[in-house]
N, CA, C and O of each residue as an XYZ file, in Angstrom:
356
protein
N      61.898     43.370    -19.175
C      62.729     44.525    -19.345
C      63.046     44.749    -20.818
O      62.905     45.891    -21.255
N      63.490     43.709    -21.684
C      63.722     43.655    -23.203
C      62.657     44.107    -23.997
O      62.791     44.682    -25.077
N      61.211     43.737    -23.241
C      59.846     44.142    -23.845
C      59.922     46.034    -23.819
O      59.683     46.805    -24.749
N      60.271     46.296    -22.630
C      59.976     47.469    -22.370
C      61.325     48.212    -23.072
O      61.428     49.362    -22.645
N      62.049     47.966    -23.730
C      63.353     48.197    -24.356
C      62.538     48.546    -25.798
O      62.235     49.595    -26.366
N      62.374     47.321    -26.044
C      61.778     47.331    -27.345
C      60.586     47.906    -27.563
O      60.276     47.979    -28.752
N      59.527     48.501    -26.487
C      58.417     49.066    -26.638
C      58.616     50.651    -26.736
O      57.841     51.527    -27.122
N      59.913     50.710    -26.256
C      60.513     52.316    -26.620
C      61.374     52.814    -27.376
O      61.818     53.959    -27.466
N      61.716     51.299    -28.257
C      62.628     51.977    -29.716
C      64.270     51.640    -29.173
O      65.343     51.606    -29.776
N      63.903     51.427    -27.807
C      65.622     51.299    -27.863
C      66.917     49.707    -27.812
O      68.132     49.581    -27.660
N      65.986     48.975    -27.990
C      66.464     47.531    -28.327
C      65.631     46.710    -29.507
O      64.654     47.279    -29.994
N      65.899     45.729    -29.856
C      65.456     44.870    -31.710
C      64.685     43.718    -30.585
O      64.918     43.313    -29.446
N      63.569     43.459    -31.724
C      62.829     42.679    -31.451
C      63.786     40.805    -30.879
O      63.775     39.862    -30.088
N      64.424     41.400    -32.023
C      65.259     39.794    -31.471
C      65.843     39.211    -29.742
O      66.023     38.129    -29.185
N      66.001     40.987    -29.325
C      66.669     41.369    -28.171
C      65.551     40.358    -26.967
O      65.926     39.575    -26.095
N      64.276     40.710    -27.305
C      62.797     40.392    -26.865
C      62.875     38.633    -26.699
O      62.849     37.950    -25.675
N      62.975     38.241    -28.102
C      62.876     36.926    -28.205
C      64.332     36.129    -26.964
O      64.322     35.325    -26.032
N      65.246     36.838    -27.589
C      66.455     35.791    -26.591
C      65.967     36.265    -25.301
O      66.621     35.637    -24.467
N      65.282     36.927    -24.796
C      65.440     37.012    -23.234
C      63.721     36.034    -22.848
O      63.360     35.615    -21.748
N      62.991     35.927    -24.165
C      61.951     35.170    -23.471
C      62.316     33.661    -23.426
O      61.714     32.883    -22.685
N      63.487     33.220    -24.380
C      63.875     31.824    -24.488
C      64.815     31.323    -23.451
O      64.884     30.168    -23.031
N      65.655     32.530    -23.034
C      65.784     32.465    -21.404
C      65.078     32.373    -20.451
O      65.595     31.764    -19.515
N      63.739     32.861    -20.240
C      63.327     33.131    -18.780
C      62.371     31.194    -19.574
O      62.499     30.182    -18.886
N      62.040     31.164    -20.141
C      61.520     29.838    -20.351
C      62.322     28.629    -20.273
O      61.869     27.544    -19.908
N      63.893     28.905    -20.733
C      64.725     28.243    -20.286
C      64.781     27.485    -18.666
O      65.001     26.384    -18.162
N      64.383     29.038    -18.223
C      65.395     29.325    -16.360
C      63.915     28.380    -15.784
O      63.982     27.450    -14.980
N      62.046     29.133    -16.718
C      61.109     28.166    -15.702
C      61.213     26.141    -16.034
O      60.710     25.265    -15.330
N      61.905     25.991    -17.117
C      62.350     24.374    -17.416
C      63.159     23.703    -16.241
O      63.054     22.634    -15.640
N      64.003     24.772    -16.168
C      64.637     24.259    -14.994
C      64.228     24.171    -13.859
O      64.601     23.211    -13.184
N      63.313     25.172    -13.292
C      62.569     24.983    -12.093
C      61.696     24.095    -11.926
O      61.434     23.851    -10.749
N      60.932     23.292    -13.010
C      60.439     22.362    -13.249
C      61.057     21.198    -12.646
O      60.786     20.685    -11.560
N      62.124     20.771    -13.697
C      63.206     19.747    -13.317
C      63.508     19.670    -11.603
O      63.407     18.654    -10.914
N      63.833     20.798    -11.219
C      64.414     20.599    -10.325
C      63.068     20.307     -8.784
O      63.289     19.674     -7.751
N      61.836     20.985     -9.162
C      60.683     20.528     -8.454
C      60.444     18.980     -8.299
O      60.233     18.287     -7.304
N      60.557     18.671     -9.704
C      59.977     16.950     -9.918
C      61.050     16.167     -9.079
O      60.635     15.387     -8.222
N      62.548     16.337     -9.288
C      63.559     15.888     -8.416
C      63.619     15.754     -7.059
O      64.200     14.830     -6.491
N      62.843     16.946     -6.340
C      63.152     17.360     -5.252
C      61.810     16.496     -4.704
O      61.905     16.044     -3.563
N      60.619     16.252     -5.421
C      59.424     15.709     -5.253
C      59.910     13.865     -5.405
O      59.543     13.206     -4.432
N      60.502     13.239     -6.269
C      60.610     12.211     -6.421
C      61.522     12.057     -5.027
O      61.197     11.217     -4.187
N      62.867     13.059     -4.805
C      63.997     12.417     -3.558
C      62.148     12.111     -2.625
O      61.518     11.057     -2.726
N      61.626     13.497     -1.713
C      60.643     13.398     -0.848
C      60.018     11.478     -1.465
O      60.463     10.496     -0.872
N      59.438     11.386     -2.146
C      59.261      9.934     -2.314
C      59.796      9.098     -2.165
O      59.203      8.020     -2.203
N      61.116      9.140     -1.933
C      61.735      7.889     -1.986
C      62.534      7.545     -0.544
O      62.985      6.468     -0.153
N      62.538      8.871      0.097
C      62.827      9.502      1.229
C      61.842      8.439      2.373
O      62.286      7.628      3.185
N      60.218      8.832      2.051
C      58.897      8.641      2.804
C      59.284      6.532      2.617
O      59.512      5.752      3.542
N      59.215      6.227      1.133
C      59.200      4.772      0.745
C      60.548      4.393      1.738
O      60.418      3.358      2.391
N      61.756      5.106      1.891
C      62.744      4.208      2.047
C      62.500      4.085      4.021
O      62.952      3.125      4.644
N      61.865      5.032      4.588
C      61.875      5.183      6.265
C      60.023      4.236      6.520
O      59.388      4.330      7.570
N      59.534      3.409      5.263
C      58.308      2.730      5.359
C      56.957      3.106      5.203
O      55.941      2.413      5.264
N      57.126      4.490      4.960
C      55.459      5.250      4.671
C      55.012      4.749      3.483
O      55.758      4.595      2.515
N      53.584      4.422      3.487
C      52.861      4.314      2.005
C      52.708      2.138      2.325
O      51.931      1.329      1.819
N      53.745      1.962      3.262
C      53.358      0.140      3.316
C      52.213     -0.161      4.070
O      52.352     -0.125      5.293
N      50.843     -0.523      3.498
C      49.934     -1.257      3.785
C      49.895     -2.399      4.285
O      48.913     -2.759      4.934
N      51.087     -3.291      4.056
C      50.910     -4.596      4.042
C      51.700     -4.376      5.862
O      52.451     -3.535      6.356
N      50.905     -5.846      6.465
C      50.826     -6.187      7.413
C      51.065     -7.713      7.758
O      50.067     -8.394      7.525
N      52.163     -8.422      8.263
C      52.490     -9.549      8.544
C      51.203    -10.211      9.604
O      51.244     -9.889     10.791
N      50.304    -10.952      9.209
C      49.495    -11.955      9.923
C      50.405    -11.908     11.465
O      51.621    -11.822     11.294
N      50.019    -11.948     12.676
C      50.889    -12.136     13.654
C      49.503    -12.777     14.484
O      48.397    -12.237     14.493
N      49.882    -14.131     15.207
C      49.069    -14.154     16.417
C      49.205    -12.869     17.661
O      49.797    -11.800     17.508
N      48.588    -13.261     18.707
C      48.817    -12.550     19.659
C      50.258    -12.989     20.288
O      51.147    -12.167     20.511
N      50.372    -14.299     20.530
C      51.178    -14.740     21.059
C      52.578    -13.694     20.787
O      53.288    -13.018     21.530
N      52.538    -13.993     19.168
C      53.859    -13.281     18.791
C      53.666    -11.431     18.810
O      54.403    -10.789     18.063
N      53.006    -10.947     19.386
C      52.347     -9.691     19.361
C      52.789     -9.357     20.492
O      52.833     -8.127     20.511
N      53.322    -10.000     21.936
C      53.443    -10.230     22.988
C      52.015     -9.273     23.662
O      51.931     -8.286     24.393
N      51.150    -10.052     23.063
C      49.907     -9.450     24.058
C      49.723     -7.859     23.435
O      49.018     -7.217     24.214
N      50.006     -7.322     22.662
C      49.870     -6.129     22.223
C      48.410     -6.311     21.141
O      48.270     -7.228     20.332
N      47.278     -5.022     21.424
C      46.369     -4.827     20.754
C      46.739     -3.985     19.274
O      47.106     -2.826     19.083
N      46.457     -5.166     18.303
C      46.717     -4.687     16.796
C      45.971     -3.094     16.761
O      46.444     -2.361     15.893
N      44.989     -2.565     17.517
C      44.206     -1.435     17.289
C      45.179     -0.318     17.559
O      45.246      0.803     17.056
N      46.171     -1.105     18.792
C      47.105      0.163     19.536
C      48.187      0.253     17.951
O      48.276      1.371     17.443
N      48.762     -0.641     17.429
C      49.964     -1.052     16.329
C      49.379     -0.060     15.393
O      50.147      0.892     15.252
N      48.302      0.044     14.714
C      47.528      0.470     13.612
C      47.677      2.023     14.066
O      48.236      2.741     13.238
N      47.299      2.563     15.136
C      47.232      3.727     15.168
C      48.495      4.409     15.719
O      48.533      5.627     15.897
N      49.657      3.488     16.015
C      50.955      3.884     16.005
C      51.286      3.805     14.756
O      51.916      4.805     14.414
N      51.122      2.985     13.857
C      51.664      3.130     12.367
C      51.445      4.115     11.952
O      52.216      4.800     11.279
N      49.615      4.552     12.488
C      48.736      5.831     11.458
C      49.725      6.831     12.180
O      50.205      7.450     11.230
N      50.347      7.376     13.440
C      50.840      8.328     13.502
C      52.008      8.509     13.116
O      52.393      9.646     12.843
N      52.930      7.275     12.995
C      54.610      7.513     12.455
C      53.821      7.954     10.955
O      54.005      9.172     10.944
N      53.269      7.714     10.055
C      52.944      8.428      8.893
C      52.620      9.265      8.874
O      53.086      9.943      7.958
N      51.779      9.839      9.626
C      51.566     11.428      9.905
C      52.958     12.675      9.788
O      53.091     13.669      9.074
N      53.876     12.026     10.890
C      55.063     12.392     10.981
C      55.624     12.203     10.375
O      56.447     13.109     10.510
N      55.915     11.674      9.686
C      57.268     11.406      8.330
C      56.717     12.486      7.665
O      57.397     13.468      7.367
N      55.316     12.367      7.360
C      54.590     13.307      5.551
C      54.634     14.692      6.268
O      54.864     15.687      5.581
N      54.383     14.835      7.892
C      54.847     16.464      8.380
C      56.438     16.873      7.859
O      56.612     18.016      7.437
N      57.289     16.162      7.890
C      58.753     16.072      8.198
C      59.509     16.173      7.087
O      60.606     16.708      6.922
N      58.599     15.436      6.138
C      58.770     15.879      4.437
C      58.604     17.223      4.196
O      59.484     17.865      3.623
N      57.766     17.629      4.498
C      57.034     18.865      3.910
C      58.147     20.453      4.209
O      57.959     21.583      3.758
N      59.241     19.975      5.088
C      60.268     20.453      5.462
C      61.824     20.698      4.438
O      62.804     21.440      4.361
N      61.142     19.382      3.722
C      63.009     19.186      3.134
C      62.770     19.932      2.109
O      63.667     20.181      1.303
């Protein structure tokens, strides 16, 4: 709008500059506040167990007879769901 002010004589170039050091201001902040909102989602996913690979050795015994294939692809779907569930906040 300041451009178009100033492209018709009726506002100073300076007028131009403070409103572009604002709107660059206002996209800094949208920045900030993306990366924030991206790190909570991370820490969100890390703190409810998504992203853990690691797997405690278990016999069967202590498995109570449960097939590690069934465990694995219940894990693979609670991750599915959390990273759907994120994509929300």
């Amino acid at each position: 709008m300041s451009q178009l002010r100033y492209d018709n004589g009726a506002a100073a170039f300076l007028e131009v500059l403070d409103a572009q050091r604002d709107l660059l201001s206002a996209e800094q902040q949208v920045v900030q506040i993306r990366r924030a909102l991206q790190a909570s989602r991370v820490s969100l996913y890390a703190a409810l167990g998504g992203g853990s690979m690691d797997f405690v050795a278990l016999s069967a015994s202590d498995m109570g007879g449960v097939d590690r294939g069934i465990l694995e692809v219940s894990r693979q779907r609670l991750c599915r769901v959390m990273e759907d569930a994120l994509l929300f906040l």
